[in-house]
MIDREN-776799 format. One record per residue (C-alpha): x, y, z. Coordinates in pm, whole numbers, padded with zeros to 5 digits, always signed. Each point is the difference from the previous one (the first is absolute). Layout:
! residues N
REC      px      py      pz
REC       X       Y       Z
...
***
This chain:
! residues 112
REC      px      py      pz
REC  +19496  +14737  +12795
REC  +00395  -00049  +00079
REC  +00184  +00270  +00141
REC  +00189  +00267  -00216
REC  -00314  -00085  -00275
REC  -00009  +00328  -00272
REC  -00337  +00206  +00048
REC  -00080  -00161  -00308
REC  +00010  -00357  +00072
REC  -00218  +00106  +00287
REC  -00245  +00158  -00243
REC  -00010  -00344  -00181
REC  -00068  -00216  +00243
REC  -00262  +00273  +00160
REC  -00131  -00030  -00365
REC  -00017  -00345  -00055
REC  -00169  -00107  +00385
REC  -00257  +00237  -00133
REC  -00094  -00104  -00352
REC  +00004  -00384  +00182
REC  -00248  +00097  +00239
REC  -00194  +00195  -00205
REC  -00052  -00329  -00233
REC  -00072  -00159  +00348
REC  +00281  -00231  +00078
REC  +00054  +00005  +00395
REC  +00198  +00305  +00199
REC  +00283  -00294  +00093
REC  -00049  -00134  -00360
REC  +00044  +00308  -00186
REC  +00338  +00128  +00234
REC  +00175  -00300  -00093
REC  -00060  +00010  -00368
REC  +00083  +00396  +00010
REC  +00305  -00081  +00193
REC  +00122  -00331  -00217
REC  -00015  +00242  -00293
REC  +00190  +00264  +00091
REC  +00245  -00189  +00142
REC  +00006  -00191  -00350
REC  +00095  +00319  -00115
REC  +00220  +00147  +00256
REC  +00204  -00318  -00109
REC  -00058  +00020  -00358
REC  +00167  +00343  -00024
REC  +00294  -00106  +00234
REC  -00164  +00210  +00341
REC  +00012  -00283  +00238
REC  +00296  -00152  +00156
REC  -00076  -00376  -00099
REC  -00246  -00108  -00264
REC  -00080  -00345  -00151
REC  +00031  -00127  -00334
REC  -00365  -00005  -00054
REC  -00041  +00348  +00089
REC  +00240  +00148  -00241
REC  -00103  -00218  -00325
REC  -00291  -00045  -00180
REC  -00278  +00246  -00051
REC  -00071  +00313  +00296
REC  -00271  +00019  +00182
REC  -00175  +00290  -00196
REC  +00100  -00160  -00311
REC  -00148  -00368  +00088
REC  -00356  +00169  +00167
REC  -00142  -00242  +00153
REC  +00056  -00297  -00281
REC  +00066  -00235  +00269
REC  -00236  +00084  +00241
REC  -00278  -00268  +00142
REC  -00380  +00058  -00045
REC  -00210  +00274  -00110
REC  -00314  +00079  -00127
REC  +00201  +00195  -00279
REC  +00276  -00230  -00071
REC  -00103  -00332  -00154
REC  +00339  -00167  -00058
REC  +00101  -00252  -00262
REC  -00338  -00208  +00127
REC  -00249  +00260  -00065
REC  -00329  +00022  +00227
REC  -00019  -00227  +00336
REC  -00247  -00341  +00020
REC  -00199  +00242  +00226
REC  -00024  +00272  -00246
REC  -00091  -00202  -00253
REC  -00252  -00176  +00187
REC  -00147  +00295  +00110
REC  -00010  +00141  -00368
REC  -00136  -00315  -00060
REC  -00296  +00039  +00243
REC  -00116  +00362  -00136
REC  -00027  -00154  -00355
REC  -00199  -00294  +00144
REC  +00229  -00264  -00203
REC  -00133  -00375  +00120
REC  +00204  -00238  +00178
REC  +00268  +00267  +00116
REC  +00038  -00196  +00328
REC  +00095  -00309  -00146
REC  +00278  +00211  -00228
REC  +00369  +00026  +00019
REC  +00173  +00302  -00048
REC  +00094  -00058  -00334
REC  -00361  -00121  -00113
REC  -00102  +00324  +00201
REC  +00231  +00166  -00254
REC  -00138  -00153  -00304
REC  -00408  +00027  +00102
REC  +00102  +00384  +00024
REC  +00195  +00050  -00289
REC  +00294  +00029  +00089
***
């Protein structure tokens, strides 16, 4: 954390290294996402002494949660489930010729 940051800025980021580990992201990982946030927001409500465009508009960082995050098991996206979920979904029902498919004919064999 920067020097001078309020005892509750350091209770954020404490917060939010925690709750990323916890979910299992890397110690390195989850320190830079807890400190890119609360910097966001140290900037957002005018506590920092320069701040970029980007971190002052649009949605915060608690309000956006995670929309634009990468992969997860939870978080399917616009695409829904991965070729290799599929496939594997695929495989449990026993469905024929699943190594020959596509994703999208993996889609449509399971319904989808």
């Amino acid at each position: 954390m920067p020097r001078g940051s309020s005892p509750k800025r350091e209770r954020q980021y404490e917060h939010i290294k925690e709750s990323a580990e916890e979910r299992g992201a890397s110690a390195g990982r989850a320190k830079e996402m807890a400190a890119r946030t609360v910097n966001k927001e140290r900037a957002r409500s005018g506590e920092s002494k320069t701040a970029s465009r980007s971190s002052t508009k649009g949605p915060s960082p608690s309000k956006r949660g995670g929309q634009r995050s990468g992969k997860g098991s939870q978080s399917q996206g616009s695409q829904g489930q991965t070729y290799d979920q599929l496939y594997e979904e695929a495989k449990r029902r026993d469905i024929h010729g699943r190594s020959n498919m596509n994703k999208s004919e993996l889609q449509r064999a399971l319904g989808k």
